[in-house]
C-alpha positions in Angstrom: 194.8 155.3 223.1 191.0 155.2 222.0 191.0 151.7 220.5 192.7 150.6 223.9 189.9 152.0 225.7 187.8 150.6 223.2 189.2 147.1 223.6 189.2 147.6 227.2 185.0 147.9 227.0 184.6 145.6 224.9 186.4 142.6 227.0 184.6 144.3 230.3 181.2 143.2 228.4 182.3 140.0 227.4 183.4 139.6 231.0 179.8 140.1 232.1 178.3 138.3 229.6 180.0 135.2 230.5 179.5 135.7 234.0 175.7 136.1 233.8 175.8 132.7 231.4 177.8 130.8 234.1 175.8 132.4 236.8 172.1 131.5 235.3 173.7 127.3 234.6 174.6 127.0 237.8 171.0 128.2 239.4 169.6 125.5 237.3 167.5 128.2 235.2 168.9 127.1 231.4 166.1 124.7 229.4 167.2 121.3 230.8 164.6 119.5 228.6 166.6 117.1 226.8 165.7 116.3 223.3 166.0 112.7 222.1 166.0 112.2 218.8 163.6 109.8 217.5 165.7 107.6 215.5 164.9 103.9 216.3 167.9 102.8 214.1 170.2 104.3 215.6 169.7 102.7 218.6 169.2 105.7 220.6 169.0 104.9 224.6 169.6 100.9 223.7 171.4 99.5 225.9 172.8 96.9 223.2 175.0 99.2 221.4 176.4 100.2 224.3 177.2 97.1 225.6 179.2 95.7 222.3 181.2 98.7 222.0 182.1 98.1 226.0 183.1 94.5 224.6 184.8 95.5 222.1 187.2 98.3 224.1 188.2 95.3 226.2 188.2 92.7 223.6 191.0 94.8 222.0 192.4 96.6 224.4 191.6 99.9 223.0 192.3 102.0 225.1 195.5 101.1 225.6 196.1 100.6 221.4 193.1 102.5 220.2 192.7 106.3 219.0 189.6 108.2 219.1 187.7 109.2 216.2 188.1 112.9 215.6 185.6 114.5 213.2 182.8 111.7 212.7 179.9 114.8 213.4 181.4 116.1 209.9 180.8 113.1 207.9 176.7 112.6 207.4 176.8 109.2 209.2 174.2 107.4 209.8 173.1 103.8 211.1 174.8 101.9 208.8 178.1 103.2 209.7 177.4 101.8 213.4 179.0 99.0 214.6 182.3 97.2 213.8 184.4 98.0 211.0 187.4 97.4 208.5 188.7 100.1 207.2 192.2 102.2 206.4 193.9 105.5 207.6 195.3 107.5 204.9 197.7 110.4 205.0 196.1 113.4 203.7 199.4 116.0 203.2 197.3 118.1 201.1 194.9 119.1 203.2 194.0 122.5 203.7 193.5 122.3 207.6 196.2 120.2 208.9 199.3 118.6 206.1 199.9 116.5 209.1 196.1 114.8 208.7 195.3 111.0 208.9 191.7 110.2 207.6 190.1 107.4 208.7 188.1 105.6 206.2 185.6 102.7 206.0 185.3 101.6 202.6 185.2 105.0 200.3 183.3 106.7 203.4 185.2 109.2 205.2 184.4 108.2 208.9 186.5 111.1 210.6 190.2 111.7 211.4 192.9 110.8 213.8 193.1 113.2 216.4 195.8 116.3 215.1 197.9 116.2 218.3 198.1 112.0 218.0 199.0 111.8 214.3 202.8 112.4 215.0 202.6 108.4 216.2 201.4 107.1 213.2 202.6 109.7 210.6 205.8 108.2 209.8 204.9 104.4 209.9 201.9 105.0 207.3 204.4 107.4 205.0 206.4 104.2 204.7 203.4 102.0 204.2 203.0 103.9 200.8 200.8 106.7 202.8 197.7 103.8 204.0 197.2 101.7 206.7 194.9 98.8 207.7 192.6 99.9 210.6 190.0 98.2 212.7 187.2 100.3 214.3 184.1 100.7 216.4 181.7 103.4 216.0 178.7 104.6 218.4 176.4 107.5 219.3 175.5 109.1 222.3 173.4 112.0 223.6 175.4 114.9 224.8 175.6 117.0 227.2 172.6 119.0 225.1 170.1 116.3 224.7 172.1 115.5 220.4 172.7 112.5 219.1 176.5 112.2 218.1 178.9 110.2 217.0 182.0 108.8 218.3 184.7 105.9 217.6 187.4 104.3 218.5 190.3 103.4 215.5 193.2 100.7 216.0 195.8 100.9 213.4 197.4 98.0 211.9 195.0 95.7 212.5 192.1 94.1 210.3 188.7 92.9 211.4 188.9 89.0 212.6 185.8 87.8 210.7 
């Protein structure tokens, strides 16, 4: 009965504690400085990067073919990962975290990872395709939400860069 009592106070706090947090964002009272980093290659706040990965969602379609690039904060990217790519998806069954997992990689770079809930759609077409799989790719940064660079991408399988 104690460690009920026990857990009991110890939610309670976290109760508060959360409370307090949400209460003190939403008077405006957190640091809102945002920190840029001062990375010129990387194209931070250019509007040109931007602007060709726009192109390229629409150029090929990929929001309606593409999947997102789960991961790519993991990897130690850096500028020259940006931009277009080649690359393949691979089936990673012995991975620790996830049998299921489909790395995506540009060259012998590990870019990131088919989103776990997704890889169900291309699981069993890369199994027959000897456990690989042509992809095409974009990859960006943006600043969050907390003034950080990060990365992001977007991943169509099946399909090659049209050089």
């Amino acid at each position: 009965m104690k460690y009920f009592f026990l857990l009991l106070l110890i939610l309670g706090i976290y109760a508060i504690i959360r409370h307090i947090s949400r209460e003190s964002k939403s008077k405006g009272t957190e640091d809102t400085t945002a920190y840029v980093p001062t990375s010129p290659a990387l194209n931070i706040g250019d509007s040109f990067l931007d602007e060709q990965y726009e192109e390229w969602q629409k150029r090929y379609k990929a929001d309606e073919y593409g999947f997102s690039i789960a991961g790519a904060n993991f990897r130690n990217l850096d500028e020259t990962h940006l931009g277009e790519f080649s690359g393949k998806l691979k089936r990673e069954p012995d991975n620790p975290h996830d049998t299921n997992a489909i790395a995506i990689y540009k060259g012998r770079k590990k870019v990131g990872y088919i989103p776990r809930d997704e890889t169900i759609l291309l699981r069993e077409q890369i199994t027959n395709n000897g456990g690989t799989m042509d992809c095409f790719g974009f990859i960006h940064t943006f600043i969050n939400e907390y003034g950080l660079e990060k990365f992001a991408g977007i991943v169509i399988p099946g399909k090659k860069h049209e050089d």
